[in-house]
C-alpha positions in Angstrom: 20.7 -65.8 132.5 20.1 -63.4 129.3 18.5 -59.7 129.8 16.7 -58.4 127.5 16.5 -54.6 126.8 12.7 -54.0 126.2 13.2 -50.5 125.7 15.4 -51.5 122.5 12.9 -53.5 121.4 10.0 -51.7 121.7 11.8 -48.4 120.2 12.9 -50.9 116.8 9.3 -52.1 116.8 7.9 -48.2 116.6 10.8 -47.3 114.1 9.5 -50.3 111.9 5.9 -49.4 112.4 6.8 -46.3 111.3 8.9 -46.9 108.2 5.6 -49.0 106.7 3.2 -46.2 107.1 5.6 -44.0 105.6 5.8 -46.6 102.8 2.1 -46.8 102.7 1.4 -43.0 103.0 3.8 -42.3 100.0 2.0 -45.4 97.7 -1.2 -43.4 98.7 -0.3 -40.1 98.0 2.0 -40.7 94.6 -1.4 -41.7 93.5 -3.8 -39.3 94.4 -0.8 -37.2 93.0 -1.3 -38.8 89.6 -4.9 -39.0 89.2 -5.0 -35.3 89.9 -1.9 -35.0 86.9 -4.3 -37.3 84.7 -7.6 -35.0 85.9 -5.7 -31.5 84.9 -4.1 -33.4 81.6 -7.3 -34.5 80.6 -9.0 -30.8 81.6 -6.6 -29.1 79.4 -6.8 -31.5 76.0 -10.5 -30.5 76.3 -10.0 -26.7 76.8 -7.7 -26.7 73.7 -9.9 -29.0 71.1 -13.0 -26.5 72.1 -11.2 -23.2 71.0 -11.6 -22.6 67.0 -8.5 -23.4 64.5 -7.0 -20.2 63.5 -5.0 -19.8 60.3 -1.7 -18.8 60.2 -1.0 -15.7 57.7 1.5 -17.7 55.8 -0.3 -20.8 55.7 -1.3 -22.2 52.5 -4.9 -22.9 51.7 -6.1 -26.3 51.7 -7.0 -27.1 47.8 -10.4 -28.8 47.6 -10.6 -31.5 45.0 -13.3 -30.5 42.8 -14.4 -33.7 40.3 -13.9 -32.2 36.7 -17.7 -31.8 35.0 -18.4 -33.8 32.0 -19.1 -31.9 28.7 -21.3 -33.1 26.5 -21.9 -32.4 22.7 -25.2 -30.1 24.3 -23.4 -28.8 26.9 -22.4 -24.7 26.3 -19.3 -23.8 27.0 -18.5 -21.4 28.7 -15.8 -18.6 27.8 -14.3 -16.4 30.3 -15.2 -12.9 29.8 -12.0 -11.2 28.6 -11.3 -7.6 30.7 -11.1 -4.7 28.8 -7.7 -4.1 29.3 -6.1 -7.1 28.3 -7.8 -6.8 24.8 -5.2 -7.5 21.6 -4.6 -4.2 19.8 -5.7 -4.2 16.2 -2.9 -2.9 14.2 -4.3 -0.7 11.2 -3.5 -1.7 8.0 -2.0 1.2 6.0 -3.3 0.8 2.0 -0.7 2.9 -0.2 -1.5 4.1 -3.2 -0.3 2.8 -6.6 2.9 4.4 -7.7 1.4 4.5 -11.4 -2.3 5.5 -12.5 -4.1 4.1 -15.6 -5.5 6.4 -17.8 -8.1 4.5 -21.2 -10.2 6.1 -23.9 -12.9 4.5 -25.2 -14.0 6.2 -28.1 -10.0 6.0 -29.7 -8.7 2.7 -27.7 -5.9 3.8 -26.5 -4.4 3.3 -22.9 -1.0 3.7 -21.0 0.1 4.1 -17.4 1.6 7.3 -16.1 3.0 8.1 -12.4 0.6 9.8 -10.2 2.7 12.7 -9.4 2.3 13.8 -12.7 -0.1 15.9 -14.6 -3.1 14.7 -17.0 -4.2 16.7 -19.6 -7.6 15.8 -22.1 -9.9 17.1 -24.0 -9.6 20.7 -24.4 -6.7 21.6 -22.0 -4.5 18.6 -23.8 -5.5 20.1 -27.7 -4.1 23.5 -26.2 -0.9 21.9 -24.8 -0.1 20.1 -27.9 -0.9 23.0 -30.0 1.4 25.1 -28.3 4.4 22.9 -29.2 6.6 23.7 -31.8 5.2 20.9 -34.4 1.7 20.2 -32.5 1.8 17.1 -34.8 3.7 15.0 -37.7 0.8 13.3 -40.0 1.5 13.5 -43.3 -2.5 15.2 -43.7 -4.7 17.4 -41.4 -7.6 15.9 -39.3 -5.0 14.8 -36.4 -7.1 15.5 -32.8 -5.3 15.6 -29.6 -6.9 12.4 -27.3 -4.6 13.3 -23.7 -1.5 14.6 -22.5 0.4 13.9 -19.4 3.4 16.7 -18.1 6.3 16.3 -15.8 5.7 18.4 -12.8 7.5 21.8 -12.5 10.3 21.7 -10.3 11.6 18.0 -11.5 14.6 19.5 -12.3 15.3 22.3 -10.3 18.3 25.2 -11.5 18.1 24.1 -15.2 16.7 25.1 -18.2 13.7 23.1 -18.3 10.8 25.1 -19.7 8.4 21.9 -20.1 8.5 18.0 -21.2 5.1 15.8 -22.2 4.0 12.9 -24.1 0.9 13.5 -25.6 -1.7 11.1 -28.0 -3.5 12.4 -30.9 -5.3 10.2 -33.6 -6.3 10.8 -37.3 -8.8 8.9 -38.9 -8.4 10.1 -42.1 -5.3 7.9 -42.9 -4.4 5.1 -44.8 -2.3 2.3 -43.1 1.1 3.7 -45.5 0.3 7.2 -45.2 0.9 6.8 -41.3 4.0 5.3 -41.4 5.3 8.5 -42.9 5.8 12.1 -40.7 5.1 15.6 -42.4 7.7 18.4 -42.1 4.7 20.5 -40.4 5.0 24.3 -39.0 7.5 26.2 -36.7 6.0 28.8 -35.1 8.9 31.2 -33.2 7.6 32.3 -30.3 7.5 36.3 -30.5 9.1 39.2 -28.6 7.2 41.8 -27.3 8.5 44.0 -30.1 7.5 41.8 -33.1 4.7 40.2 -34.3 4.3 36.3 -34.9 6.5 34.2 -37.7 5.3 30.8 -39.0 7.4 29.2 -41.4 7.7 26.2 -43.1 9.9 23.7 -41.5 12.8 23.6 -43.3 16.3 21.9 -43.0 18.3 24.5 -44.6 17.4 27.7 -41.9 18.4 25.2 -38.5 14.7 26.1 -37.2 14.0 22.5 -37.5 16.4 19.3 -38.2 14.5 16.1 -38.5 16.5 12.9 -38.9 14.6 9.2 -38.5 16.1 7.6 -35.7 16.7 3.6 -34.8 14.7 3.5 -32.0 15.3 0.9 -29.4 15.0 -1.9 -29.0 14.5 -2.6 -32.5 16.9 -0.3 -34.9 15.9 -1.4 -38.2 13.7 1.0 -40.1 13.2 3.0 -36.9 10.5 0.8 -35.9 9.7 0.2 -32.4 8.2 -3.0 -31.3 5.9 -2.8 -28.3 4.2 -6.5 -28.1 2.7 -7.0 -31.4 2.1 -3.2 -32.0 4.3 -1.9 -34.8 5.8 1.6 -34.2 7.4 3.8 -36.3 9.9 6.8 -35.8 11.2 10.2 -36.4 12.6 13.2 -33.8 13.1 16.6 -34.6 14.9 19.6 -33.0 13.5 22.8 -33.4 14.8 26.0 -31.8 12.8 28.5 -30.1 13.9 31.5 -29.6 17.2 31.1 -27.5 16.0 27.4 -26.4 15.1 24.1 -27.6 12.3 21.9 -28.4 13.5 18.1 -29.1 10.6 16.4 -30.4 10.4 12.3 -30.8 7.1 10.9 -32.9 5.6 7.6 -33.0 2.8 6.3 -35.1 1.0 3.3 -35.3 -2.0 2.4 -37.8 -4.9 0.4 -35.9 -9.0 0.2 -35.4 -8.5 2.0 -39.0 -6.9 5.1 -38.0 -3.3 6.9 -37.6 -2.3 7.1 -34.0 0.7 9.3 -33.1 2.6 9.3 -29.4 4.7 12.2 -29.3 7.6 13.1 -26.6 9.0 16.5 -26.0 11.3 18.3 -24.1 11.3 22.5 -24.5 14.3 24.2 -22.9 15.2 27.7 -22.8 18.8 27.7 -23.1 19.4 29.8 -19.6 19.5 28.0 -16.8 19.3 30.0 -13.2 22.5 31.0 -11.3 24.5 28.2 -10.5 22.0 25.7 -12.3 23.5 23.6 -16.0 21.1 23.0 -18.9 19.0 20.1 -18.1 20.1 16.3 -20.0 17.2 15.9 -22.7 17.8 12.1 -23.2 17.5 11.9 -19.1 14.3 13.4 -19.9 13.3 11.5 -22.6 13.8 8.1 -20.4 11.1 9.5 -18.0 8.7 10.0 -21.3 9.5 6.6 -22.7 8.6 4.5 -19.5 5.0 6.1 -20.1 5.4 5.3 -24.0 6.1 1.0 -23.2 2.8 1.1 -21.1 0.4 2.1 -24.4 -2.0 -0.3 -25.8 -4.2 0.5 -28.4 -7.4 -1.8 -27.9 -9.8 -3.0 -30.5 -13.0 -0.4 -30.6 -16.1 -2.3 -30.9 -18.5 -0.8 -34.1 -21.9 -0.3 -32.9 -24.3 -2.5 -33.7 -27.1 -1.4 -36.2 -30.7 -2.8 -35.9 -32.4 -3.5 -38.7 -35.9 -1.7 -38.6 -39.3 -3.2 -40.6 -39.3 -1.8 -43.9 -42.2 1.1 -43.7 -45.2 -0.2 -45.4 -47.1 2.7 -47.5 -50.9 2.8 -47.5 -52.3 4.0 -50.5 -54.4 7.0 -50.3 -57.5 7.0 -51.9 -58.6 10.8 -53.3 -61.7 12.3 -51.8 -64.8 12.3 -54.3 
């Protein structure tokens, strides 16, 4: 006859009872455990969305899309004010002067260009530098009247024997169109030592005071006739001596507006130069003159116009009774 132990049993019954409520007590708690994770998860989201977005410093900022505005033929536009400092700089526009000046004479028609460093003479101040010269002029009769004169300045050639070199103009209207083409032998006038008085004597080959030889003058040789455009220019120089110096002389006339016009270039040296220094190259000097002498233009000179006045009637006077 089989025993049974009922202690055994009884003790597997409680160890089984026991196991389930530990099962069932664990299903319990594991979720109370994760509703309360959910709870606290759900808590903290909604802390964290109701605190403000900060920026970070190095963040970019978020372009906005702004829609472009239409312009419309009546619409201004507008120009951004330019700052101050940003404005271009205006470069000033340096003007220089002409290397050449013209001088013109109305009342004789002539005209030339001359540099600007150099000196003009008219009226009264060029009839006393042209009658200082040696032969003031070379028409073959008087009446000849000094127009202008234009000198190298002092100093162009430094150390030499340079006294003075000029073109000058002077025009006679007393003159026939052949008479001009021919030169007069004129006056020498020495100048004087303090110890003696003045000498004027007649130009003459023979005593060396003066040696005048026509000259081909360029560019055209034949005749010594110089052509400058259609104006027809003839030639003579001379070399006269001045005390212990020079004077080369080179004349050229032209007939026009029914006078004589004569363009005269000269060169006076006084045959000492300073220490160190060499007489000056005349022809080098005469180069300068002649680039004045291919500018002159003798214009036409207008007569003035005469109006006819009405013919004075006369009223006969009737004696008193």
């Amino acid at each position: 006859m089989a025993r049974f132990n009922l202690s055994s049993i009884r003790k597997n019954a409680l160890t089984r009872e026991s196991v389930a409520w530990g099962k069932i007590n664990f299903e319990q708690n594991s979720t109370l455990v994760f509703a309360a994770l959910l709870i606290v998860c759900a808590m903290a989201v909604g802390c964290s969305s109701e605190k403000p977005k900060t920026q970070n410093a190095g963040s970019q900022p978020i372009a906005q899309n702004i829609q472009p505005v239409p312009v419309n033929a009546t619409t201004p536009v507008v120009t951004p004010a330019v700052e101050s400092g940003n404005k271009p700089e205006h470069k000033k526009i340096v003007r220089k002067a002409p290397v050449t000046v013209k001088y013109g004479d109305k009342t004789s028609g002539v005209s030339f260009r001359y540099p600007r460093r150099y000196g003009l003479k008219t009226g009264d101040s060029a009839k006393e530098l042209v009658s200082q010269a040696s032969m003031p002029m070379s028409f073959m009769q008087p009446g000849g009247v000094a127009v202008a004169a234009v000198t190298i300045p002092e100093g162009s050639y430094p150390k030499s024997d340079l006294v003075a070199a000029w073109f000058d103009v002077s025009v006679n209207k007393s003159l026939t169109a052949e008479q001009c083409g021919e030169f007069s032998g004129g006056e020498i006038t020495r100048t004087p030592s303090p110890a003696t008085a003045p000498v004027t004597e007649p130009a003459t080959a023979s005593d060396g005071a003066a040696m005048r030889t026509p000259t081909p003058a360029e560019p055209s040789k034949e005749g010594g006739t110089l052509m400058l455009g259609d104006m027809e220019l003839r030639s003579m120089e001379t070399l006269a001596s001045v005390g212990t110096g020079k004077e080369a002389s080179k004349y050229y006339h032209a007939f026009g507006n029914g006078a004589c016009y004569e363009f005269a270039l000269k060169v006076a040296t006084t045959g000492e130069s300073d220490e160190g220094g060499k007489p000056v190259d005349r022809e080098e000097v005469f180069k300068r003159l002649e680039k004045i002498l291919v500018t002159v233009k003798i214009d036409a000179i207008k007569a003035p116009e005469v109006t006819a006045s009405a013919p004075v009637t006369e009223v006969p006077v009737t004696p008193a009774q």
